[in-house]
C-alpha positions as CSV (number, residue, x, y, z in Angstrom):
1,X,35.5,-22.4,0.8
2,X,35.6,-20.5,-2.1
3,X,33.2,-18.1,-4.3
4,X,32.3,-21.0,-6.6
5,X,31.5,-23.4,-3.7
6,X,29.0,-19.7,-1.9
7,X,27.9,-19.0,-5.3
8,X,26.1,-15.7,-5.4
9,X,23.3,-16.0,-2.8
10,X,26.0,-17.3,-0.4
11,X,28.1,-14.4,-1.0
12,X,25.4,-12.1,-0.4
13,X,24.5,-13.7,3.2
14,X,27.9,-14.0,3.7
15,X,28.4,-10.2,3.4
16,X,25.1,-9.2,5.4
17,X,25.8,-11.4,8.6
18,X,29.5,-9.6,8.5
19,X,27.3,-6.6,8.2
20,X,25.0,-7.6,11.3
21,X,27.8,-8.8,13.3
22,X,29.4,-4.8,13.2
23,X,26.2,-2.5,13.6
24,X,23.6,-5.6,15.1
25,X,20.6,-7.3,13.7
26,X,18.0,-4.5,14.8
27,X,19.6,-1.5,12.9
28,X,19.7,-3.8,9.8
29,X,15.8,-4.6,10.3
30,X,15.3,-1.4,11.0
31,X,16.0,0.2,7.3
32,X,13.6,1.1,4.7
33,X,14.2,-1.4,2.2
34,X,16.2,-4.3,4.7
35,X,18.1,-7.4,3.0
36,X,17.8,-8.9,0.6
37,X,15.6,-6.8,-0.7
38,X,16.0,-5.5,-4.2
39,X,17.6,-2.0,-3.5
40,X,18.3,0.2,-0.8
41,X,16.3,3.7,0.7
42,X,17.0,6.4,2.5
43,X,14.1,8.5,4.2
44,X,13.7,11.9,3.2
45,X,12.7,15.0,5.4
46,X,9.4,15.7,2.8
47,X,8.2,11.8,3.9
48,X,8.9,10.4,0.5
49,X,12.4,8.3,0.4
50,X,15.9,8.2,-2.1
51,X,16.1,4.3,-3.5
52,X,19.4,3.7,-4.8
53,X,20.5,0.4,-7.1
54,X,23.8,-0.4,-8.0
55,X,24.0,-3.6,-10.3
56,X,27.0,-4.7,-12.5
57,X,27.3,-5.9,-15.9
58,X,30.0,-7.8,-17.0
59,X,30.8,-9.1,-20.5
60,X,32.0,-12.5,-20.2
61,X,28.7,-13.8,-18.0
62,X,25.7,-11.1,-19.1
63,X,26.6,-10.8,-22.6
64,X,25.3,-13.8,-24.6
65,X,26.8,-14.6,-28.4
66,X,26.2,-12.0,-30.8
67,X,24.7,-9.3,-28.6
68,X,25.9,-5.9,-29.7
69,X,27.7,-3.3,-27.3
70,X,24.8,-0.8,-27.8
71,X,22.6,-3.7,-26.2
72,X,25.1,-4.4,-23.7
73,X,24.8,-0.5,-22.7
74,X,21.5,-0.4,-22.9
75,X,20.9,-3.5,-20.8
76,X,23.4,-2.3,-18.1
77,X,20.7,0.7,-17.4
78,X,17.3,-1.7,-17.5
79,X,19.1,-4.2,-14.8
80,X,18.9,-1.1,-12.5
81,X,15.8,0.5,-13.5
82,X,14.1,-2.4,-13.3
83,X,14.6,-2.7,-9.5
84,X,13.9,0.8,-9.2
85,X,10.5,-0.1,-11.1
86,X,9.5,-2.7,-8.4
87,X,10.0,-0.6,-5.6
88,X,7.5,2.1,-6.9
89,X,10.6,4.2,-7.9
90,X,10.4,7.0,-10.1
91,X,14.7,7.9,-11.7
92,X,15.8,10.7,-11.2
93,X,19.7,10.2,-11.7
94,X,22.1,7.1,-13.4
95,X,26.2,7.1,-13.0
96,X,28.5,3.9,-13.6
97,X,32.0,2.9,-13.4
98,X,33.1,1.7,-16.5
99,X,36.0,-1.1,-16.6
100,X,37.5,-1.0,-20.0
101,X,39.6,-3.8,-21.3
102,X,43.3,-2.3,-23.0
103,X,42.4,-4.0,-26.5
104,X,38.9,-2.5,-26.4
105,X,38.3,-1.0,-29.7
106,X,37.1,2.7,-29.8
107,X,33.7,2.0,-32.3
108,X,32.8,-0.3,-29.8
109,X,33.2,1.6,-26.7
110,X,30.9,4.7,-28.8
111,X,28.5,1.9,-29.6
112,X,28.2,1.2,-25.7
113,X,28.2,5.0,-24.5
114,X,25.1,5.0,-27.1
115,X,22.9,2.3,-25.5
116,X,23.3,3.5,-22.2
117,X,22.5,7.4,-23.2
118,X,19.9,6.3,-25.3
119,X,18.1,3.8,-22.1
120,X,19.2,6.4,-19.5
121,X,16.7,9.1,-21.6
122,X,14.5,6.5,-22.2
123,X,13.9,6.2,-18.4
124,X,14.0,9.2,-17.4
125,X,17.6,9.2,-15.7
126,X,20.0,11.6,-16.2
127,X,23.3,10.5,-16.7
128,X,25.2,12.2,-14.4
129,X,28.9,10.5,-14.6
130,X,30.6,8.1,-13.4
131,X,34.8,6.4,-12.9
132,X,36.7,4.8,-15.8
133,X,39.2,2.1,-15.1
134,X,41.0,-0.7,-16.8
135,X,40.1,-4.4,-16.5
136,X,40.5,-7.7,-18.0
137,X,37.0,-7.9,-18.8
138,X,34.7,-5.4,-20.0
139,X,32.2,-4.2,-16.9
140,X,29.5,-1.5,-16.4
141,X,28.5,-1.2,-12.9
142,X,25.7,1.0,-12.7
143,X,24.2,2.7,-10.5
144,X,20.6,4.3,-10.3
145,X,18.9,6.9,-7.9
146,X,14.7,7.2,-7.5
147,X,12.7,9.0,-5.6
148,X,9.6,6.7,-4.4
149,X,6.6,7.9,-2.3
150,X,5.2,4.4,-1.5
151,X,8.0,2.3,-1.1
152,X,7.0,-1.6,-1.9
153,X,9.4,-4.1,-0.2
154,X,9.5,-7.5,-0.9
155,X,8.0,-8.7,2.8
156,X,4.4,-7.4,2.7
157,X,2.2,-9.9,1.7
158,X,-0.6,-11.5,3.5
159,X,-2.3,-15.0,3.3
160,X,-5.6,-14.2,1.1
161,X,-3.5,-11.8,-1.4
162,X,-3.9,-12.2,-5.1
163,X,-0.7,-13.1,-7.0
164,X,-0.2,-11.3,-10.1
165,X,2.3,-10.3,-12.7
166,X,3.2,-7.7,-15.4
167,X,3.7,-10.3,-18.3
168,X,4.5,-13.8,-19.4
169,X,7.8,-15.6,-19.0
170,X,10.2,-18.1,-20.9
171,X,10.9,-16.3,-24.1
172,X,14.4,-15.9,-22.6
173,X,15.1,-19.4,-21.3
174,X,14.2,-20.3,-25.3
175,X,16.0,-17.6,-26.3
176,X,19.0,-19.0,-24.3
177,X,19.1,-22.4,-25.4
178,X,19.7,-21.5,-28.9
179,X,22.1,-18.6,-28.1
180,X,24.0,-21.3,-25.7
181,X,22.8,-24.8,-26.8
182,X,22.8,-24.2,-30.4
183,X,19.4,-25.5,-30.6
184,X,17.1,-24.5,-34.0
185,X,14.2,-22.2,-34.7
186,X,12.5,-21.0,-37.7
187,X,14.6,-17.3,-38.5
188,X,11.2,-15.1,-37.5
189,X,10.4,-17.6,-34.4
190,X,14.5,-16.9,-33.4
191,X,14.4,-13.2,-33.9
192,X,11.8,-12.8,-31.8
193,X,13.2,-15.0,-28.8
194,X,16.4,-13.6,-29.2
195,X,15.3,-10.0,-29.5
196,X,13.9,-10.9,-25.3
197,X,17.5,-11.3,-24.2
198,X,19.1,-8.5,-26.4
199,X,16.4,-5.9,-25.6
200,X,15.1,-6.2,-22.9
201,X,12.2,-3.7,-21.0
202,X,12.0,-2.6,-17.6
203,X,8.1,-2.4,-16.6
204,X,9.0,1.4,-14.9
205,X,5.6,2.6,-15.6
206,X,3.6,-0.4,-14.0
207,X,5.4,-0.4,-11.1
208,X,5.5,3.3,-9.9
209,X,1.7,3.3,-10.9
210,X,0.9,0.4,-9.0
211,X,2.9,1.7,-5.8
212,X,1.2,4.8,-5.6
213,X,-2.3,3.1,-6.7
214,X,-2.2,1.4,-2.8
215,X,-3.0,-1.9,-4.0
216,X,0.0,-3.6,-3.8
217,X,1.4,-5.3,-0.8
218,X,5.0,-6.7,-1.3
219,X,7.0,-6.7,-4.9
220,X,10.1,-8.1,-7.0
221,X,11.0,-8.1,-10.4
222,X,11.7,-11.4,-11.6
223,X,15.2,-11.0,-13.3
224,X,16.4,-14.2,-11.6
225,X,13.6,-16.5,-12.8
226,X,9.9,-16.5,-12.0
227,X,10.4,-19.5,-9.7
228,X,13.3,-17.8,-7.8
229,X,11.3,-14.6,-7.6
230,X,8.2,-16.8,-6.3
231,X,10.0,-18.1,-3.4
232,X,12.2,-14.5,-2.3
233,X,8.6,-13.5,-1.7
234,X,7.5,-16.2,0.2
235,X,10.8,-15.9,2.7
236,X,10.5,-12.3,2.9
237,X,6.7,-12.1,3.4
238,X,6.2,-15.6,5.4
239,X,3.3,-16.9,3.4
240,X,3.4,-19.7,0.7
241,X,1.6,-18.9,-2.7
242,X,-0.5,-21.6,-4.7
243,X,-0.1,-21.2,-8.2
244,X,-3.1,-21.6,-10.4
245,X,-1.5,-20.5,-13.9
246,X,1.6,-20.0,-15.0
247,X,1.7,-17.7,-18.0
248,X,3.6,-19.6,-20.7
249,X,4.4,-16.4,-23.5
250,X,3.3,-17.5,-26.4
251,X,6.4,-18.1,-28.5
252,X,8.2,-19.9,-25.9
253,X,5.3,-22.5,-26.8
254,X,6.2,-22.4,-29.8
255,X,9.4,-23.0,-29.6
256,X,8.6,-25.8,-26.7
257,X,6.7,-27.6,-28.8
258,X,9.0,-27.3,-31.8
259,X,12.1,-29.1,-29.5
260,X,9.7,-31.4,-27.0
261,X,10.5,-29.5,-24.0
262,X,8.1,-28.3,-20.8
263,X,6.7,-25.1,-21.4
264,X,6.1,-24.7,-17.7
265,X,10.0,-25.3,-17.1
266,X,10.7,-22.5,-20.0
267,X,8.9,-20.2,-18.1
268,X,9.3,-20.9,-14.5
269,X,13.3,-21.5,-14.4
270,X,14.4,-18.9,-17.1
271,X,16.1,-15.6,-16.0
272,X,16.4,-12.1,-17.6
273,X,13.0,-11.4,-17.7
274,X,12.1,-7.8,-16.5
275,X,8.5,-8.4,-15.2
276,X,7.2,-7.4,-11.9
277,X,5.8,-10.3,-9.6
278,X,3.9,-8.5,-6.6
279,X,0.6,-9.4,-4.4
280,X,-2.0,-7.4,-4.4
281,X,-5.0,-6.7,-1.7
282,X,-8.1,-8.5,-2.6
283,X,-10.5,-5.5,-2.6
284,X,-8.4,-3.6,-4.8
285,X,-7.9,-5.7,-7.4
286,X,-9.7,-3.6,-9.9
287,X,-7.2,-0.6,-9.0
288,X,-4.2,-2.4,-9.5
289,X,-5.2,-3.5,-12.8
290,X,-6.7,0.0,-13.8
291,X,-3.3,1.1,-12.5
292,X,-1.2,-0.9,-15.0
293,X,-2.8,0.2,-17.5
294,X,-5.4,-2.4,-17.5
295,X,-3.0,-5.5,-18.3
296,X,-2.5,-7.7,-15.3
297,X,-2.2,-11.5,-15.3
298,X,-3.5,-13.5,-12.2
299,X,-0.8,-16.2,-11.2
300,X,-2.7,-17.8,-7.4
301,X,-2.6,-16.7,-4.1
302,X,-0.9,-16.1,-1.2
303,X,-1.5,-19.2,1.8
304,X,-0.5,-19.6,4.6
305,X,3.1,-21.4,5.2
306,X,6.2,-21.1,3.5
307,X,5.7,-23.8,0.2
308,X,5.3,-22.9,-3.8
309,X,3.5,-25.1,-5.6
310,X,1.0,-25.4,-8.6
311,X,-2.9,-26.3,-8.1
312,X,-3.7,-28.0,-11.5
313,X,-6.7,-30.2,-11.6
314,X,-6.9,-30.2,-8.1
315,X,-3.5,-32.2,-7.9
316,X,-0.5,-30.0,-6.0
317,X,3.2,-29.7,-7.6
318,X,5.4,-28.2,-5.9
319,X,7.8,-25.9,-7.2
320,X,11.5,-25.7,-6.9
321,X,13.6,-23.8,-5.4
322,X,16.0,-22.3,-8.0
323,X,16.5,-20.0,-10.7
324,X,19.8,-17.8,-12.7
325,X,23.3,-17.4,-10.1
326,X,26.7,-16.2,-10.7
327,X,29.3,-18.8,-9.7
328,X,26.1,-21.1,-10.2
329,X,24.3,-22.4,-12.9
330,X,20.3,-23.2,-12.2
């Protein structure tokens, strides 16, 4: 077999069970933040705990047409902080290793240094350093550092838990079929989508908040795709989740309507979107919302079982399994 025929989600089981097979399958369960979650901890003496994030950007499959190498930069930092974010995460430290193509032109490679001091400051994470090395393509593999003192992992939820998000979804699926399909949008309508995939937020504020707030009882940022996202939770927690709304952004409607496509698909099998999808204990729903600053959107509930699906008008869809891979395509 080959990479193309793992893909990515292959890969990464394909390097944990080596992992398990060396050191055993309790020491793995046995860490702070166990696979697959979305980064790594290490507990410190004081009782709060080190989560660390290493994520990699590379030109040829993260950068879309015409995004600029201060947005590649910057977007190199937010993949890691965003992680961070939805572990309840506070930065305290970013380095990378840079691989620099030969013909790489030196405006460019000023233009990149820029996005990612400017996101690093932005964040709160002092750049600290990193490695240089030539490669074919251009690649930023960062690395992040927080400190968290109530670590959120993705396997905490509980049948009876409300399912909630940070934001809306599908501006960037839009935004990616007229960056890759060539498909048409009036030049406001297009600036805005495209502006989702070129500068993109992490929701760092939300997150730590809602971690320390107690409310919260398993989270994820949905990078990957909402639906993807929506069914690491249910593995990692054992529950299923019925969906009761599905928050359509309102642009991507726009834009659905303009080329006769699904909204719902927009926003459920997209990708690159930075919001946080986390349960949250029944009783303290008000806290979580006062938490994030009082903007929370409901999305169901957590059930019992391991399905996804959609309640609408009393009718159950369910909802598939898939979302952004390398190697892949959704």
């Amino acid at each position: 077999m080959k990479a193309s025929d793992l893909g990515e989600r292959g890969i990464i089981d394909l390097i944990w069970s080596v992992y398990k097979s060396k050191v055993g399958e309790e020491k793995m369960r046995s860490m702070p933040l166990p696979p697959p979650d979305d980064a790594s901890a290490v507990p410190l003496p004081d009782g709060r705990y080190l989560v660390l994030k290493a994520d990699m950007f590379v030109k040829r499959t993260d950068a879309p047409p015409r995004m600029r190498h201060y947005q590649m930069g910057a977007k190199s930092v937010v993949m890691n902080i965003s992680d961070l974010a939805a572990k309840g995460a506070s930065p305290i430290a970013f380095l990378f290793s840079l691989g620099v193509p030969a013909n790489y032109g030196a405006s460019q490679l000023r233009q990149l240094m820029g996005g990612i001091v400017s996101a690093t400051e932005e964040y709160g994470a002092p750049l600290l350093g990193g490695d240089v090395g030539e490669s074919r393509d251009l690649v930023i593999a960062g690395f992040a550092a927080g400190i968290s003192r109530s670590l959120i992992k993705r396997s905490g939820a509980k049948p009876g838990d409300i399912l909630a998000t940070t934001g809306s979804f599908g501006e960037t699926a839009a935004a990616y079929k007229i960056l890759l399909e060539g498909k048409e949008a009036p030049p406001a309508l297009r600036k805005a989508l495209c502006r989702s995939v070129f500068c993109p937020r992490a929701r760092l504020r939300e997150g730590v908040r809602l971690a320390e707030s107690g409310a919260i009882t398993s989270s994820m940022d949905s990078s990957d795709g909402l639906a993807f996202t929506l069914w690491e939770l249910s593995r990692s927690s054992g529950v299923g989740f019925r969906i009761d709304h599905v928050p359509v952004a309102k642009k991507a409607g726009e834009f659905a309507k303009l080329h006769s496509l699904v909204p719902l698909d927009l926003a459920l099998y997209g990708g690159e979107e930075y919001e946080i999808v986390f349960t949250v204990r029944p009783s303290m729903w008000e806290e979580a919302t006062k938490a994030a600053g009082g903007r929370l959107i409901r999305l169901g509930v957590a059930v019992e079982g391991n399905s996804v699906f959609i309640n609408q008008e009393g009718k159950e869809f369910p909802v598939a399994d898939r979302g952004w891979e390398h190697l892949r395509r959704a």
